[in-house]
C-alpha positions as CSV (number, residue, x, y, z in Angstrom):
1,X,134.4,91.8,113.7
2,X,135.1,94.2,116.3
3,X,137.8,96.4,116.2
4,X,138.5,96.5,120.3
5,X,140.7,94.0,122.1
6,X,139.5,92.0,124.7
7,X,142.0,91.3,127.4
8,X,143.1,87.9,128.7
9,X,141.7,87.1,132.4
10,X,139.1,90.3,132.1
11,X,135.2,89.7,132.3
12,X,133.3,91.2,130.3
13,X,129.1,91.9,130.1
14,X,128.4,91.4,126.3
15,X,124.4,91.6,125.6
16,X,122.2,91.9,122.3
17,X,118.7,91.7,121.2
18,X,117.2,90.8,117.8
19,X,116.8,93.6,115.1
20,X,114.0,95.5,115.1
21,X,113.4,94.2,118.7
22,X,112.3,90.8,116.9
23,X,112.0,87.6,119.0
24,X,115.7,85.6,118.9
25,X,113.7,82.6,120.6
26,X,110.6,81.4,119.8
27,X,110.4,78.6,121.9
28,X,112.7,76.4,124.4
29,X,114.3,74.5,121.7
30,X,115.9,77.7,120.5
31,X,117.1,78.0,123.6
32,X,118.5,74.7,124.3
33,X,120.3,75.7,120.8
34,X,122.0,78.6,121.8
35,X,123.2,77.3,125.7
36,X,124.6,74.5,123.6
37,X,126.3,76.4,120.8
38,X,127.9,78.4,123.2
39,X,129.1,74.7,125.3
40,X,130.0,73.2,121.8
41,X,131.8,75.9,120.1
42,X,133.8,77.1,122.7
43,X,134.8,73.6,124.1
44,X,135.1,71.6,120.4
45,X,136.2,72.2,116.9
46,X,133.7,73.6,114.3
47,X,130.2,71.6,114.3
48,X,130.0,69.1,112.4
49,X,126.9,68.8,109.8
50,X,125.5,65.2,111.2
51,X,126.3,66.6,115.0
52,X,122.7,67.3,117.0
53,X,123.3,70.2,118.7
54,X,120.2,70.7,120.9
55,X,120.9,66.7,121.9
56,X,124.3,67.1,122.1
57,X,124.9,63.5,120.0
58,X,126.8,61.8,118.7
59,X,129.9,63.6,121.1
60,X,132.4,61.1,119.9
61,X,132.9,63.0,116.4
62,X,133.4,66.2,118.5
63,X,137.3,66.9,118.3
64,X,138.3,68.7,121.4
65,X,139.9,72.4,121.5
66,X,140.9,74.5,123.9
67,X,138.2,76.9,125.1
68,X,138.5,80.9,124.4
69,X,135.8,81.8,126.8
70,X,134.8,80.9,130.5
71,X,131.1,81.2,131.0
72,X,130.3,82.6,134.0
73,X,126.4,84.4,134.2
74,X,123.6,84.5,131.8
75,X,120.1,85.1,131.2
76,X,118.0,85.1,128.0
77,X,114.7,86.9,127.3
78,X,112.5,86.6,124.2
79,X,114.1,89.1,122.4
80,X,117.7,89.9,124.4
81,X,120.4,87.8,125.9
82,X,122.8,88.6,128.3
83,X,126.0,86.9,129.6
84,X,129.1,87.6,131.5
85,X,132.0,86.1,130.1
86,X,136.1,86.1,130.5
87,X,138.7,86.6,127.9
88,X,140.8,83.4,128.2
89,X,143.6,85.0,125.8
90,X,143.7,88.6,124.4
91,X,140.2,89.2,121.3
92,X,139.3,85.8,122.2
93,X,135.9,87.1,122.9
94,X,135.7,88.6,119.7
95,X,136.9,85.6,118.0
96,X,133.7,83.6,120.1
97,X,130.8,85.7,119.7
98,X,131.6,86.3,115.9
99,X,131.5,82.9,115.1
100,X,129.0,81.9,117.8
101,X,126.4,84.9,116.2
102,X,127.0,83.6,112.2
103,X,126.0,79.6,113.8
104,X,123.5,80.6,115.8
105,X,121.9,82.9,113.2
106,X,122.1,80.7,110.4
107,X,119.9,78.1,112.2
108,X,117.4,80.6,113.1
109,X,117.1,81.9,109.9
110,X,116.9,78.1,108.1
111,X,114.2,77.4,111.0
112,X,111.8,80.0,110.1
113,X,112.9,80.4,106.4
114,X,114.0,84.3,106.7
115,X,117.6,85.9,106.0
116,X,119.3,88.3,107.0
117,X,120.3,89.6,110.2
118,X,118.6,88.0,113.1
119,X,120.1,90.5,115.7
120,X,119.9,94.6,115.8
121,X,124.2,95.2,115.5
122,X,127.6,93.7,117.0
123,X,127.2,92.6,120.6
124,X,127.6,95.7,123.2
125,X,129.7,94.6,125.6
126,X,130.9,96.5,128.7
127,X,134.2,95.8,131.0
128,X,133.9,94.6,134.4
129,X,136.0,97.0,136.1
130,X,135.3,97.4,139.4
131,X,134.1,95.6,142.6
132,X,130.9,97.2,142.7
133,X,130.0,96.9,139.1
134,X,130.7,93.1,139.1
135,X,128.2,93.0,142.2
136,X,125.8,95.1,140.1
137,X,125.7,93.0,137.0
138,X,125.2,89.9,138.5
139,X,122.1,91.4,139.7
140,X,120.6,93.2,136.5
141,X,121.3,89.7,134.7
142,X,119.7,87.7,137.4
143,X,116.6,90.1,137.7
144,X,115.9,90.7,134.3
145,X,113.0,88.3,134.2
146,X,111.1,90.6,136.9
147,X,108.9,91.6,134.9
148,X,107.5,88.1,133.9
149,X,106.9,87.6,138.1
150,X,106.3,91.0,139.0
151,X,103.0,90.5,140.6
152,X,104.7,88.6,143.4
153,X,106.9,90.1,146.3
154,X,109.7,89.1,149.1
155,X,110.2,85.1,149.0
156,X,107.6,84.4,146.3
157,X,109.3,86.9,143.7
158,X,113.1,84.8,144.8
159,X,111.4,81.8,144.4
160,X,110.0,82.6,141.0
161,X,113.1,84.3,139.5
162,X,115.2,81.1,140.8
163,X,112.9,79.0,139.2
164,X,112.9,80.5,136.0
165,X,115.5,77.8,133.7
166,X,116.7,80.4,131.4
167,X,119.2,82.3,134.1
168,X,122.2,81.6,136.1
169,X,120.4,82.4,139.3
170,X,119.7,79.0,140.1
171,X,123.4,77.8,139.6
172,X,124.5,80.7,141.8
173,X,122.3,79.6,145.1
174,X,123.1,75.9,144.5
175,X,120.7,74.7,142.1
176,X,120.4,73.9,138.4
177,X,119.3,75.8,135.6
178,X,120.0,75.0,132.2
179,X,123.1,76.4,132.1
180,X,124.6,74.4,134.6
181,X,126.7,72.4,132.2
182,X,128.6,75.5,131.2
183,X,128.7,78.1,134.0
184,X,131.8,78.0,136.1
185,X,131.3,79.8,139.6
186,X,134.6,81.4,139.8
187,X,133.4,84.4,139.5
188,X,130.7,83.9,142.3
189,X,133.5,82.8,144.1
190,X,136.4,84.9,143.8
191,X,135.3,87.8,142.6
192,X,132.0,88.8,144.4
193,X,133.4,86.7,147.3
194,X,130.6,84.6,148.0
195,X,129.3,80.8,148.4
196,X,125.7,80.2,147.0
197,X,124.1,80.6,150.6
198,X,125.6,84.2,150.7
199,X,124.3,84.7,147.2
200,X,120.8,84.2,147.9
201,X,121.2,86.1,151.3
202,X,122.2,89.2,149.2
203,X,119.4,89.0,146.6
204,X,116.9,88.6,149.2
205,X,118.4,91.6,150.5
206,X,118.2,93.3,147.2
207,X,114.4,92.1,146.9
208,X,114.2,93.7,150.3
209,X,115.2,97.2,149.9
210,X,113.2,97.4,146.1
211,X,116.5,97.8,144.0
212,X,115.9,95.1,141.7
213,X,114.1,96.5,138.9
214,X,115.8,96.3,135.4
């Protein structure tokens, strides 16, 4: 585990990427899997064996806890994830993402019958800090799919990064993704001080002046 501490009420980008630059996902069941590991095992007690974690059933054997996280951005990539998370008590992200890493890898590795790590090292992570860098984040984690739409331009290149179900961006200019179970829009809110119509205002204006490349 880390040897940092992660302070209470901070956010906190925290991003890895398989080792070797492997694929972590090789399809949209593995990521159903991980969205919900990070709902279940920061919301519940240790998984149980007979618990269905990509159908989220049977819920009733689920014993509650209380969370260590708050989930506020993500996106995942073949190979990469990102999210943007607060400390809900001092290391508690620590805590998380060290058990969240040994669950999620474990199933990968039983999937495709491989061991060993799955990712390239401990999670980077980087501390929200400032105003401006909490505007900037947002961004890079929300365009990090331009490359898979980067053909289009203006409207069609919003439309198409809002569309794609594997980012925030959707849940931050009103719609759903498949996040939207988890991601609380505090941080939308309160700290970039914005409802979703200003949110999409300022990525269109972002699309607008070209800065958007990741």
């Amino acid at each position: 585990m880390r040897k940092e501490i992660f302070v209470e009420g901070e956010y906190y980008h925290i991003y890895n990427r398989g080792v070797d630059k492997r694929l972590i996902f090789l399809d949209d069941r593995d990521r159903i899997r991980f969205v919900n590991t990070l709902y279940v095992l920061n919301n519940f007690e240790d998984i149980p064996s007979n618990f269905d974690v990509v159908m989220l059933h049977p819920k009733e054997i689920l014993i509650p806890r209380s969370p260590m996280i708050e989930f506020v951005a993500g996106c995942l990539m073949s190979n990469h994830y990102h999210i943007v998370v607060k400390a809900l008590y001092d290391d508690a992200i620590s805590k998380f993402l060290h058990k969240f890493g040994i669950s999620y890898t474990m199933y990968f590795n039983k999937r495709i019958q491989r061991s060993g790590a799955l990712f390239e090292s401990t999670f980077k992570a980087r501390h929200i800090d400032r105003d401006e860098y909490a505007r900037y984040i947002t961004k890079y984690v929300h365009f990090n799919p331009y490359a898979l739409f980067q053909t289009k331009s203006g409207i069609e290149l919003m439309n198409a990064l809002i569309s794609y179900p594997w980012s925030t961006l959707s849940d931050y200019v009103g719609e759903k993704s498949n996040f939207s179970h988890i991601v609380d829009s505090g941080f939308r809110d309160n700290v970039l001080d914005m409802d979703d119509n200003e949110y999409r205002k300022y990525c269109l204006e972002v699309l607008k002046d070209g800065d958007f490349q990741t």
